[in-house]
N, C-alpha and C positions, 0 to 999 in steps of 0.2 A: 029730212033725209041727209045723212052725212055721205062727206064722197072723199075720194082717195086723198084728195088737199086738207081736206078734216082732221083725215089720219094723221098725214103729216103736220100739219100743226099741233097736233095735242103731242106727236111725241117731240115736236120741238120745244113748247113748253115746259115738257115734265126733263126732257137735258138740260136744259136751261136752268132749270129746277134743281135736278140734281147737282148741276154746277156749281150752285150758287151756294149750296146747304154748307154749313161751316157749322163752327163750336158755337157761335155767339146767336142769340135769343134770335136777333134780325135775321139772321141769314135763314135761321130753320123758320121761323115765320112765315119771311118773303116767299121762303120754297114753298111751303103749304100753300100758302095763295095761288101761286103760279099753277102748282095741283089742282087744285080745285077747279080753277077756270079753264087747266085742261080736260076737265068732263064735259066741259060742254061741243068740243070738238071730238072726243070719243065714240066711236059706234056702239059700243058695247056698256056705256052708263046712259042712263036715263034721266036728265036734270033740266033743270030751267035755270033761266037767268037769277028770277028772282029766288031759286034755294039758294044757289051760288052765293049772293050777295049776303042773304040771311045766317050763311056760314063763314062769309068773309067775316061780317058784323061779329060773329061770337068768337070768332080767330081773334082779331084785335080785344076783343072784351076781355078776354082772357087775360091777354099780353095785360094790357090796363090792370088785371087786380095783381099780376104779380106770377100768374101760374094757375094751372089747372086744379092743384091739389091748396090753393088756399082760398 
């Protein structure tokens, strides 16, 4: 059960998020991460730790081949 500090953490993470997003690969990454791990403080997503991670995992996997489209 999530409670009003929940709330308030996920949208501290996704400003933080949004803060951080720049032009370069890093920064739109980090921000994605920062997203993702704010679902788990959201009332209104449904996730587990361990999808979290298994989405962090293909975030960086990605980043590794180079991009999404190669």
């Amino acid at each position: 059960m999530t409670t009003a500090d929940d709330s308030d953490r996920a949208a501290l993470l996704r400003a933080t998020a949004d803060d951080l997003r720049g032009e370069s690969s890093e920064s739109k990454q980090l921000a994605a991460l920062l997203y993702r791990v704010s679902d788990l403080y959201d009332p209104d997503e449904e996730t587990t730790p361990e999808e979290i991670y298994r989405n962090v995992q293909y975030i960086l996997e990605v980043k590794e081949r180079g991009g999404i489209d190669r």
